[in-house]
N, C-alpha and C positions, 0 to 999 in steps of 0.2 A: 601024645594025645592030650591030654593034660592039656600044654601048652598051649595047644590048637582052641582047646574052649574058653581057655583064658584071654585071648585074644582076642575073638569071638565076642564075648561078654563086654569086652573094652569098647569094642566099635558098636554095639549098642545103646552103651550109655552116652556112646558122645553121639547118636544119633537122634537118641530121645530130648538130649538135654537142648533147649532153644537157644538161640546165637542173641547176644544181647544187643545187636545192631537190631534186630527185625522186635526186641522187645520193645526198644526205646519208639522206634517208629511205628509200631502199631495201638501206641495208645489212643482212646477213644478220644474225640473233641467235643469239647464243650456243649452244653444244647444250647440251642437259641436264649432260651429263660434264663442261663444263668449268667448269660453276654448283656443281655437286656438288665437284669440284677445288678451287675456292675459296674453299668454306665451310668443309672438312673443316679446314684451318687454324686458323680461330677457332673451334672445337670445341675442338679442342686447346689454342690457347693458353686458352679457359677452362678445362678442365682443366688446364692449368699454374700457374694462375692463384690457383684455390680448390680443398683438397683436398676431397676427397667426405668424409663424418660416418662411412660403413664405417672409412675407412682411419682416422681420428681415434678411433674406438670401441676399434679393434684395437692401436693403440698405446697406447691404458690400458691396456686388458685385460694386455697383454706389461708392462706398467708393474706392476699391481698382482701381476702372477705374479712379478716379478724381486725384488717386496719382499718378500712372501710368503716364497719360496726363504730370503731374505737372516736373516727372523726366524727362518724354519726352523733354518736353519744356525748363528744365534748362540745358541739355545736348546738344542743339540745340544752344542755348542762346551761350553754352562754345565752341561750335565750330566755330559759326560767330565768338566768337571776337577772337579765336582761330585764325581764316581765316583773319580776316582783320591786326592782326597782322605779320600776314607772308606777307597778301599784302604789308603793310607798310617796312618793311624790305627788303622784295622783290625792292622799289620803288628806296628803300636807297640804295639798291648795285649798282643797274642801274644804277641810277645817278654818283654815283661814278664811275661805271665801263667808261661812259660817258665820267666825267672828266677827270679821267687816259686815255681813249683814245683821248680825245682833244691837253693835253697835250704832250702826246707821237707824235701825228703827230705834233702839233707845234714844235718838239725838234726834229723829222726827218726832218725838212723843216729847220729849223735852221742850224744845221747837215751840211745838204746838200749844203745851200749856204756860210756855214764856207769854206767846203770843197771845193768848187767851189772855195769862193775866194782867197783862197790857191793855187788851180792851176794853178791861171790866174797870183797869182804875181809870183809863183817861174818859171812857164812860159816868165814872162815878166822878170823876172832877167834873167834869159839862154839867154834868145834874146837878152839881151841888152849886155850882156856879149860876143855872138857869134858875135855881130854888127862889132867889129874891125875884126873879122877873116874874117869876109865877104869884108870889107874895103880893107886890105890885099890883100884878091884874085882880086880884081879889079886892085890895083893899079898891081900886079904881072901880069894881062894881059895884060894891059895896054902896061908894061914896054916891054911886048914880042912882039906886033904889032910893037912899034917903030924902035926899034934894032935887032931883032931877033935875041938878043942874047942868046943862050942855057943855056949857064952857068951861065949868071943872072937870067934867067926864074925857070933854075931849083934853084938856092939860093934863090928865091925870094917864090917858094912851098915850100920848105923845110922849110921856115919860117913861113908861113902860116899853115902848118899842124906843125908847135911846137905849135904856139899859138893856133889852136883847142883843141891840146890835154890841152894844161894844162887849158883848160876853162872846159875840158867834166873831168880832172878829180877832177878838183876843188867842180864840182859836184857829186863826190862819183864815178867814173866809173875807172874800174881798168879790166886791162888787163889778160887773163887766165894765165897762163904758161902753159903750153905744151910739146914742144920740149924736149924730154932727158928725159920726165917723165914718168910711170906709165899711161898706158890708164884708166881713168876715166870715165864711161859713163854718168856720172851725170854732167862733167865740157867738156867730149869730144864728138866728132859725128865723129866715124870713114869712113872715104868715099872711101877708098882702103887699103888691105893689100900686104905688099910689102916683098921684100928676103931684109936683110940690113945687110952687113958684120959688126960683131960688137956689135950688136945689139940684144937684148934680145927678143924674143916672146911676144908681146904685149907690149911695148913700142913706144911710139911716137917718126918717126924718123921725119917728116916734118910738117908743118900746111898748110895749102891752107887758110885758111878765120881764121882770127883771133878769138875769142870771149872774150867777158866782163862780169863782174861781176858790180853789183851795189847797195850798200845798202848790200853786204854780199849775194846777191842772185845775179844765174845765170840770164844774159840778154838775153846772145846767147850764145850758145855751140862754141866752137872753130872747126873747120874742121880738122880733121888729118890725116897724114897716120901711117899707123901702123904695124910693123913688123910682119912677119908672125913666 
């Protein structure tokens, strides 16, 4: 009897005890979330891994915008000093043009008062030179109030106007010819034409008003008359 229960007892424990084939195989599986958990990693690490062509595109693009800027700005750079060297040159001609016109009006003001006192002395040699002819006509009035003699008065003009002339022509003045010439309208001013036996068609038979020459140029035209 005995025996019988112990037996008995044996083939219930080996009925209760689970067979480890049906352990192994009936373990639960995974949930979805912790499949999802352990992929999301190597997502990532391939993202770590290679970058995307976006992100590569966009780092040219910032590449060729920073060289871009960089020509911008040396181009920029080469124009100021571009500009400031033309200011400076600019500065320099001014200056100079400056100069040259400082100098040029010093040298017309120079000029000027050369030539003034040029006028004043060869004015003051004329006068002093015409001072006796003036002296002359005094005393030749002079001599006409006391005596009123004609014939001294007039030898006493006639002397007077010698030495005018040889003072006016001491200073270059020289007298037209005229008379018996060829009418000239550059040396003559014809003021009537006249019938003159003798006498060719446009020549000078008389003069009315003398004129002069001085320095080789006309002073005054001479007055003439001239045949018709």
């Amino acid at each position: 009897m005995q025996n019988d229960t112990d037996k008995q007892a044996d083939g219930e424990e080996r009925t209760s005890a689970p067979e480890p084939d049906k352990l192994t195989t009936a373990q639960p599986e995974p949930a979805e979330e912790d499949v999802a958990a352990t992929e999301e990693p190597e997502a990532g690490e391939a993202e770590d891994g290679a970058p995307e062509p976006e992100a590569e595109a966009d780092g040219e693009d910032q590449a060729v915008t920073e060289r871009a800027d960089e020509k911008d700005e040396a181009e920029e750079d080469a124009i100021a000093a571009d500009l400031a060297r033309a200011r400076a040159e600019a500065e320099s001609y001014l200056d100079d043009l400056r100069r040259l016109q400082a100098d040029f009006d010093n040298y017309r003001k120079r000029t000027l008062r050369e030539q003034t006192a040029r006028s004043a002395s060869a004015s003051q040699a004329l006068v002093a030179r015409l001072l006796p002819v003036l002296d002359n006509f005094e005393l030749a009035v002079s001599a006409a109030e006391q005596s009123r003699d004609f014939d001294r008065m007039l030898k006493g003009v006639e002397m007077v106007l010698g030495a005018l002339r040889e003072v006016l022509e001491g200073e270059g003045l020289v007298k037209i010819e005229a008379e018996g010439k060829p009418f000239d309208p550059e040396r003559h001013e014809a003021v009537i034409a006249v019938e003159q036996e003798g006498a060719e068609p446009g020549m000078v038979v008389d003069i009315v008003r003398a004129g002069y020459e001085l320095g080789g140029k006309v002073l005054r035209p001479a007055m003439v008359k001239v045949a018709k």
